[in-house]
N, C-alpha and C positions, 0 to 999 in steps of 0.2 A: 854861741852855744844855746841858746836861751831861744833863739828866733829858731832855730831847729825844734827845739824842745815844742816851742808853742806851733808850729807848725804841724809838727807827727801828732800833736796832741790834737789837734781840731781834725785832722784827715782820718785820725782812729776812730775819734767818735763819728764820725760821716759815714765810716765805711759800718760801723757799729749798728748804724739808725737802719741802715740802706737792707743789710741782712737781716734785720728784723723786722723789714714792712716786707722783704722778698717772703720770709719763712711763715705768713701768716697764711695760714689754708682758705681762707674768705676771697684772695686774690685768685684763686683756680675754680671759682664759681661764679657759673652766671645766673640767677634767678631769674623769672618770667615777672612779669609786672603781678602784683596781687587781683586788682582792678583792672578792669579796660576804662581806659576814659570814657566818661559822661558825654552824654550828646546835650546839645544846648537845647532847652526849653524855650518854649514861645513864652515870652511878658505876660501877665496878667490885663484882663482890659484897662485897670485901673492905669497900670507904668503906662502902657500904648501910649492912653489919652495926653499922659504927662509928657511922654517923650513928645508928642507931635504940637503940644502947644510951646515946650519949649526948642523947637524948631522955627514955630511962627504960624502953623497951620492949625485954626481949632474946631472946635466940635458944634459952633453955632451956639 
């Protein structure tokens, strides 16, 4: 009786959760991005210089 009980009891609330994430109106809409993504910017001279010595290659 008891494994009935806690069985109907966990599937109630499953089915409880399940109609209440369906009935939320946010689910029937798609927004467009706010932002277009950024385009990458070139390094500053100063990063370059660092990137390329810390490759191995320097600036004399």
């Amino acid at each position: 009786m008891i494994d009935y009980f806690a069985l109907g009891l966990t599937h109630a609330l499953i089915v409880i959760a399940l109609l209440r994430i369906f009935a939320r109106t946010e689910l029937d809409r798609e927004e467009a991005p706010v932002d277009p993504p950024a385009e990458p910017t070139r390094p500053a001279p100063q990063e370059a210089r660092r990137r390329r010595r810390r490759k191995g290659g320097g600036d004399a």
